[in-house]
MITORGU-157143 format. One line per 8 residues: number of its first residue (from 1); their letters; for each residue z, x, y of N, C-alpha, C, CB. Coordinates in Angstrom, 2 decimals, decimal comma. Atoms other than C-alpha are relative to their C-alpha. Last residue first. Glycine has a CB too. Layout:
NUM	a	Z:X:Y:Z:X:Y:Z:X:Y:Z:X:Y ~ ...
! end
This chain:
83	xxxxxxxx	0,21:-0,94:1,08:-40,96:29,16:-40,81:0,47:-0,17:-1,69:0,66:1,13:0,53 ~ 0,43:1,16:1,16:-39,88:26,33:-38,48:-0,59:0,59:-1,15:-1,09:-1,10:0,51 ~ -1,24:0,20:0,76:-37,59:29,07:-36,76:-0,76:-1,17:-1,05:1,51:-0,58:1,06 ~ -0,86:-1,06:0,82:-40,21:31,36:-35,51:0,85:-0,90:-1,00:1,06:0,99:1,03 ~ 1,19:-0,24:1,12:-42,68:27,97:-34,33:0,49:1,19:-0,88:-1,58:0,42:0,73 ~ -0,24:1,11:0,83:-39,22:26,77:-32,53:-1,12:0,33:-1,06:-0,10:-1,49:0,78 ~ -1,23:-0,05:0,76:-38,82:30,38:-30,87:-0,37:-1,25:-1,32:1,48:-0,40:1,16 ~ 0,13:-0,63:1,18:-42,85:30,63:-29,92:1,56:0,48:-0,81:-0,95:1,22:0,37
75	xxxxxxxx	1,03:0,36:1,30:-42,44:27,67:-28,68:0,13:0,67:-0,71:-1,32:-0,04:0,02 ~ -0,58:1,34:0,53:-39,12:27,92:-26,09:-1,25:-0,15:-1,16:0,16:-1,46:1,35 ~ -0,95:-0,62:0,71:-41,09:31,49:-24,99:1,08:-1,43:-1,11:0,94:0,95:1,38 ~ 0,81:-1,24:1,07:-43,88:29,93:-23,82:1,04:0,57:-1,22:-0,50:1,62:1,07 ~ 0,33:0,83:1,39:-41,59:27,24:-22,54:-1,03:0,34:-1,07:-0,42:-1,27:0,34 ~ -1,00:0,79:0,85:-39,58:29,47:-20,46:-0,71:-0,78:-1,39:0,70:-1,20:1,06 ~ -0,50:-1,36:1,12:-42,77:31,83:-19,28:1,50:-0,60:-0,77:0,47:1,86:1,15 ~ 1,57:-0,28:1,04:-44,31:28,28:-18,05:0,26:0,83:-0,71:-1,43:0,51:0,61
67	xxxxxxxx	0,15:0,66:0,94:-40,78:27,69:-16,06:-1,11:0,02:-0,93:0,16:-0,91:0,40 ~ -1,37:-0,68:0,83:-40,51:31,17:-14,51:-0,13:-1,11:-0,83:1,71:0,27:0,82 ~ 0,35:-1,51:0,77:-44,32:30,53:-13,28:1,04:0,20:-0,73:-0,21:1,35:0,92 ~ 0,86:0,32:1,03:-43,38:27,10:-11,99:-0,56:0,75:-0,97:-0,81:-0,44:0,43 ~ -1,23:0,74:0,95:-40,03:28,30:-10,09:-1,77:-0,45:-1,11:1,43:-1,96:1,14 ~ -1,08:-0,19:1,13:-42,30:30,99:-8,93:0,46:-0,58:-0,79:0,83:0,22:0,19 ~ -1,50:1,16:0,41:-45,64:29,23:-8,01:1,40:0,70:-0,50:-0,40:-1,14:-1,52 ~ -0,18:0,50:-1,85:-48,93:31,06:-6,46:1,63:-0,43:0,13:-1,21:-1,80:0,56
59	xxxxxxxx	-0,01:-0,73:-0,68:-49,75:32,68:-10,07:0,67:-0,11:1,74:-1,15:0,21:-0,27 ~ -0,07:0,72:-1,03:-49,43:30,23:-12,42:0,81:1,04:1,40:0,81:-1,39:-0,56 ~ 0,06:1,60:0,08:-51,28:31,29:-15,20:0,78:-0,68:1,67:1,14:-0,56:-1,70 ~ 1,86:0,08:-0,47:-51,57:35,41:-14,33:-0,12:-1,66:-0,27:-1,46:1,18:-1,37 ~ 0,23:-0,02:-1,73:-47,42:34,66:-13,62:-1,13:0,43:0,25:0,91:0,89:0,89 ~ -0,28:1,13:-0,54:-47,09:32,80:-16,97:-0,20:0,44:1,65:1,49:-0,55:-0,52 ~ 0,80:1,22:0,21:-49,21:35,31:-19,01:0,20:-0,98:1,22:0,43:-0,70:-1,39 ~ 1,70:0,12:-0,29:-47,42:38,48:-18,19:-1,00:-1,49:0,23:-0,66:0,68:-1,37
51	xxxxxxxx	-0,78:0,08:-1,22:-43,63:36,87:-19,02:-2,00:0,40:1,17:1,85:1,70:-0,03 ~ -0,51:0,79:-0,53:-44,84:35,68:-22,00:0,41:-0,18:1,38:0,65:-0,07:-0,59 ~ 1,74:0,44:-0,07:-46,50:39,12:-23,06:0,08:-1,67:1,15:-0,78:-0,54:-2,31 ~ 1,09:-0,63:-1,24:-43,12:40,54:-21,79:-1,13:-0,46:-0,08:-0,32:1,48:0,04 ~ -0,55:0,44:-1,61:-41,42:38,12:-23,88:-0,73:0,67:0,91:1,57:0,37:0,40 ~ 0,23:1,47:0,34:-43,52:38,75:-27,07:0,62:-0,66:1,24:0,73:-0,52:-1,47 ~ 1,67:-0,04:-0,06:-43,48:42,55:-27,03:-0,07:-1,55:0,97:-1,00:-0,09:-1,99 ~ 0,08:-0,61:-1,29:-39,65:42,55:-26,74:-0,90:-0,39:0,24:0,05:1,21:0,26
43	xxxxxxxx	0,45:-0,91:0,07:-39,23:39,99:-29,99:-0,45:0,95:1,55:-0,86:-0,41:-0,88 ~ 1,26:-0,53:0,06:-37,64:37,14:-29,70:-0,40:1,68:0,36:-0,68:-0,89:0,89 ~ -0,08:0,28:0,74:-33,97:36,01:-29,89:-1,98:0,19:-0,51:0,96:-1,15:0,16 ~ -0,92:-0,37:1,28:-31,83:38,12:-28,21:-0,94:-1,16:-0,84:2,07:-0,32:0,16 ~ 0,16:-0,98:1,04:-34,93:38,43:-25,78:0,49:0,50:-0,83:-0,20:0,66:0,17 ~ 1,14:-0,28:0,47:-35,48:34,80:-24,88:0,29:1,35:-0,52:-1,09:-0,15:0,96 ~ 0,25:1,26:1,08:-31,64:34,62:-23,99:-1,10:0,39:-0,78:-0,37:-1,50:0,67 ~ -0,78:-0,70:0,84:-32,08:38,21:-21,67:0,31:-1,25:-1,75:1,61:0,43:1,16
35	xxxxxxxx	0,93:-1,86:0,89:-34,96:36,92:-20,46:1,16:0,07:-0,35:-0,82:1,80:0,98 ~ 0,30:1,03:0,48:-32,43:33,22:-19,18:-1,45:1,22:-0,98:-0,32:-1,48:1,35 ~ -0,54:0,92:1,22:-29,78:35,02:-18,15:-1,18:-0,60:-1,06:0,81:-1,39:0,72 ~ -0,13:-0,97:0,49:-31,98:37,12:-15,75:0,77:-0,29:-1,56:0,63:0,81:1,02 ~ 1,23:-0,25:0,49:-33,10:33,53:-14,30:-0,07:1,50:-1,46:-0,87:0,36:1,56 ~ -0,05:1,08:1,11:-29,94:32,62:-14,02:-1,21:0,04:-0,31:0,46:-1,43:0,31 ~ -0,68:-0,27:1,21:-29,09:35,75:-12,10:-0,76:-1,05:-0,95:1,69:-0,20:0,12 ~ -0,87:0,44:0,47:-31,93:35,15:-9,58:1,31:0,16:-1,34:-0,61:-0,66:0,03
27	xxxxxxxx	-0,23:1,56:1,22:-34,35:37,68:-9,41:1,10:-0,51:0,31:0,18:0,22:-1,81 ~ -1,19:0,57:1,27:-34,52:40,68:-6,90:-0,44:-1,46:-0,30:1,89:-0,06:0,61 ~ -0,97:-1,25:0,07:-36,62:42,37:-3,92:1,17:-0,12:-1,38:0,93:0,05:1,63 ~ -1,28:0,12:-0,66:-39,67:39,85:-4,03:1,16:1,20:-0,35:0,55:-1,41:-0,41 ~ -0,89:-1,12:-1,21:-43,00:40,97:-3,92:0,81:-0,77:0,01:-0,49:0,47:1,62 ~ -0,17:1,11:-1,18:-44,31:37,66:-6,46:0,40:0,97:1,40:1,46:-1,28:-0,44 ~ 0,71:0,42:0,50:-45,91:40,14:-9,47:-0,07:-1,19:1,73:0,41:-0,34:-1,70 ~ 0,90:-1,19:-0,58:-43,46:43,01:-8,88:-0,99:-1,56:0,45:-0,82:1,63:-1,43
19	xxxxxxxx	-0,29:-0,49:-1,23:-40,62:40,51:-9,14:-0,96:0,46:0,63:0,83:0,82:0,02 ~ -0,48:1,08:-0,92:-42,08:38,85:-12,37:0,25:0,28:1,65:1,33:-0,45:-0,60 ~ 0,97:0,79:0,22:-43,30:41,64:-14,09:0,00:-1,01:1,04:0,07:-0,49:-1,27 ~ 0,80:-0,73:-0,83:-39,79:43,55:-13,05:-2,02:-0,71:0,37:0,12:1,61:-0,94 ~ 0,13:0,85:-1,03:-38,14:40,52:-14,95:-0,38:0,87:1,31:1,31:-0,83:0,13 ~ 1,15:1,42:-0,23:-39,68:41,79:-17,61:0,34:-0,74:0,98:-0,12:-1,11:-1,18 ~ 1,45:0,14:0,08:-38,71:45,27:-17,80:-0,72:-1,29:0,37:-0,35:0,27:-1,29 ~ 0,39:-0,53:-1,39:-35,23:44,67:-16,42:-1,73:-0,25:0,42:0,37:1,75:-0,05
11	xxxxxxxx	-0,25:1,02:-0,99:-34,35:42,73:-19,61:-0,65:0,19:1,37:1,42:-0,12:0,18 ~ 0,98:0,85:-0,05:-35,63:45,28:-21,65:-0,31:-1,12:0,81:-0,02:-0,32:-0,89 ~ 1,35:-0,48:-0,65:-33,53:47,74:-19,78:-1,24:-0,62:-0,24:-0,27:1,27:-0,34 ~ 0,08:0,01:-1,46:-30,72:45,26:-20,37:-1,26:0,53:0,27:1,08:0,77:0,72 ~ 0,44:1,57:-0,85:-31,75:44,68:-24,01:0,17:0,02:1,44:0,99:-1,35:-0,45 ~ 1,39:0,00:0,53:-31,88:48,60:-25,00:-0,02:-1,35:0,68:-0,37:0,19:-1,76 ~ 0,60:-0,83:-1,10:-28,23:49,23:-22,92:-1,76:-0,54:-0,30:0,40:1,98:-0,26 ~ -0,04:0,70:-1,24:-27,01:46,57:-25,48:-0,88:0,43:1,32:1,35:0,03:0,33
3	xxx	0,58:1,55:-0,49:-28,48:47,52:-28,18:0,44:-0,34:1,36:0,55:-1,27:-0,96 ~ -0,84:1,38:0,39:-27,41:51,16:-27,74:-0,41:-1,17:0,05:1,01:-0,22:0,66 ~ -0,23:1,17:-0,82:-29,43:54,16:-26,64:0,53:-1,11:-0,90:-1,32:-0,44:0,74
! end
C-alpha cells in the first residue's frame, strides 16, 4: 500500500469514529480535509485517539465535537513542534 492510499484509509478510519458515533451517512468534505491535515502531520494513533475523545467529550454536538478533535489535535501539533 502506498502513502497515499495508507492516509486515505486512515482518513476514512477516523472520520468513520465520527459518523458511526453521530449515525450520519457521510462527513463534510472540509471536515475530511481537515483529518487528512491532522494526519500529514500527526501520528495515526494520535488522531484517532483525538477523534475518540472529542465525540465521548462532546457527545450531543457535531460542529462542537469536530471542533474539540481540531484543537486536540492543533496542541498536540504546537507541543510536537516546540520540541
Amino acid at each position: 500500500m502506498d502513502d497515499e492510499t495508507r492516509i486515505d484509509a486512515d482518513m476514512w478510519t477516523v472520520a468513520n469514529v465520527y459518523i458511526d458515533h453521530f449515525r450520519d451517512d457521510g462527513i463534510q468534505k472540509t471536515r475530511l480535509r481537515s483529518i487528512r491535515f491532522f494526519l500529514d502531520r500527526l501520528p495515526f494513533e494520535s488522531v484517532l485517539d483525538a477523534m475518540s475523545a472529542a465525540t465521548d467529550r462532546m457527545m450531543y454536538s457535531k460542529g462542537r465535537s469536530f471542533r474539540y478533535f481540531c484543537g486536540i489535535c492543533r496542541r498536540q501539533i504546537k507541543k510536537d513542534t516546540s520540541l
